[in-house]
Legacy VTK file of the C-alpha trace (Angstrom):
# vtk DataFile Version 3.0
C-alpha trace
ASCII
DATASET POLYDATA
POINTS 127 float
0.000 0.000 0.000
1.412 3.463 -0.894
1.805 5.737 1.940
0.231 9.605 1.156
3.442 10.852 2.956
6.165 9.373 1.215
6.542 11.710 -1.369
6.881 14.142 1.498
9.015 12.077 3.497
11.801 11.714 0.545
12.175 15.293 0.735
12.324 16.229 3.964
16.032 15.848 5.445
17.019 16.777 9.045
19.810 18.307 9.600
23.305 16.118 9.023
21.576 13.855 6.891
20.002 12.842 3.420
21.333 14.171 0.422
24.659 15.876 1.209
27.434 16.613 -1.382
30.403 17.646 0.249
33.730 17.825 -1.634
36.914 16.344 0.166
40.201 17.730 -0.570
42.881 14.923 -1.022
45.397 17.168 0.672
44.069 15.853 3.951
44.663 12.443 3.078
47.849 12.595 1.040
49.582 15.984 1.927
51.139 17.450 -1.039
54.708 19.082 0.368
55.548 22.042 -1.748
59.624 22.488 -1.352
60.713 25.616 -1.410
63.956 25.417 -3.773
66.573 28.223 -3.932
67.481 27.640 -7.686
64.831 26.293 -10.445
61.949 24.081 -9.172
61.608 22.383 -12.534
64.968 21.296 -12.903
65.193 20.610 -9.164
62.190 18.204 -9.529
63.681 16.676 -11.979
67.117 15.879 -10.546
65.081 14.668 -7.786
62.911 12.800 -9.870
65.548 10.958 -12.298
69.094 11.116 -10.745
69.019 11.097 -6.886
66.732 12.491 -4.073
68.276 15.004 -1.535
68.724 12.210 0.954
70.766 9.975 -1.584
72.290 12.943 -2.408
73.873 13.926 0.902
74.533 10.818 1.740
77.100 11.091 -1.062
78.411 13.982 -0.124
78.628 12.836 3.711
80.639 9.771 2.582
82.932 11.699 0.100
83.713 14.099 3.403
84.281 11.244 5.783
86.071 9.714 3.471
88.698 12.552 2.182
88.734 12.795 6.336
89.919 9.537 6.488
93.613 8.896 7.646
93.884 5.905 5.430
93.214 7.730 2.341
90.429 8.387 0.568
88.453 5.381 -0.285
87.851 5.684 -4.394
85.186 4.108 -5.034
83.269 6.694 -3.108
84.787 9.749 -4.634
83.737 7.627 -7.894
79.945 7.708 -7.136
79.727 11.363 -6.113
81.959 12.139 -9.509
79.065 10.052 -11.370
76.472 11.567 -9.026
77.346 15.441 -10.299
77.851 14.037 -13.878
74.299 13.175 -13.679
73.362 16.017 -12.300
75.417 17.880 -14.693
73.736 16.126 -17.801
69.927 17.018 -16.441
71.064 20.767 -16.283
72.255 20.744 -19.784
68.748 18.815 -20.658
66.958 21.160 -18.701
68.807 24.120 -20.507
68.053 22.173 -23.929
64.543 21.946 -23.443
64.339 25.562 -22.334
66.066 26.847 -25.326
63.308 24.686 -27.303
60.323 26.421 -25.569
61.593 29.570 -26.029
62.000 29.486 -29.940
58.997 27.536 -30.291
57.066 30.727 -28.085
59.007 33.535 -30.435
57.587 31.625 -33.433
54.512 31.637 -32.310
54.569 35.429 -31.372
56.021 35.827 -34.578
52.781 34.297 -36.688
50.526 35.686 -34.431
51.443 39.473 -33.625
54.832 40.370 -35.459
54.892 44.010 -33.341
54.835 42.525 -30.067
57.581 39.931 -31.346
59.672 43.119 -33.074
59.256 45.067 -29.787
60.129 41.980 -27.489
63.199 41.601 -29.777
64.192 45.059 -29.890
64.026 45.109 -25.552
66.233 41.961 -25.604
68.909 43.518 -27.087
LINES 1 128
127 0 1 2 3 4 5 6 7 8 9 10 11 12 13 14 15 16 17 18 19 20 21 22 23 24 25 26 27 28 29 30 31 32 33 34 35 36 37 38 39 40 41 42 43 44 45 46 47 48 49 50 51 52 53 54 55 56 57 58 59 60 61 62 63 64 65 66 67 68 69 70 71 72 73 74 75 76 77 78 79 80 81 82 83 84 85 86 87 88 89 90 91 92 93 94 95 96 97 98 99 100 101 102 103 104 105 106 107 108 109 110 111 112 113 114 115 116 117 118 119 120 121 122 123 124 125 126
C-alpha cells in the first residue's frame, strides 16, 4: 500500500543527513609538500625525480667528506659515485637548458605568426 506521505518524506532531510554533497580535498589524506627550492623548481624536480633524491644525495656527499677525512686515504670508489652523481646532475642541467632553449624558440615563433609588433618590440628590448 502506498503511503500519502512518502513523497513528502523523501524530501524532507534533518539536519546532518540525506542528500549531502560535500567535496573532500585529497590534501588531507595525502599531503602534497611544496619544497621551497633556492634555484629552479623544474629542474630541481627533476634531478630529484631521475638522478638522486636530496637524501641519496647527501649521503654522497657525507661519505665523500668522511672519506677525504679519512687517515687511510680516501676510499675511491666513493669519490667515484659522487663524480658520477654530479655528472648526472650535470647532464639534467644541460637537458633542462636544452629543453628551455626549445620552448623559447617555439614561443618567439609563435609570437612571430601571431602578432609580429609585439615579437619586433620583445626583440628590440632583448637587445
Amino acid at each position: 500500500m502506498l503511503n500519502p506521505l512518502q513523497f513528502w518524506l523523501n524530501s524532507l532531510y534533518l539536519p546532518l543527513s540525506g542528500d549531502v554533497a560535500q567535496t573532500i580535498d585529497p590534501w588531507i589524506f595525502s599531503p602534497d609538500i611544496n619544497l621551497r627550492f633556492a634555484g629552479k623548481p623544474e629542474l630541481e624536480g627533476r634531478i630529484i625525480g631521475e638522478v638522486a633524491s636530496y637524501g641519496r644525495q647527501l649521503d654522497r656527499v657525507i661519505a665523500a667528506v668522511l672519506t677525504l677525512a679519512d687517515p687511510d686515504g680516501p676510499d675511491p670508489e666513493v669519490i667515484e659515485a659522487l663524480a658520477k652523481l654530479e655528472a648526472e646532475i650535470a647532464d639534467k642541467k644541460a637537458e633542462y637548458s636544452a629543453d628551455l632553449v626549445a620552448e623559447v624558440e617555439t614561443a618567439l615563433t609563435t609570437l612571430r605568426d601571431t602578432n609580429p609588433k609585439a615579437h619586433a618590440a620583445l626583440i628590440a628590448r632583448q637587445r
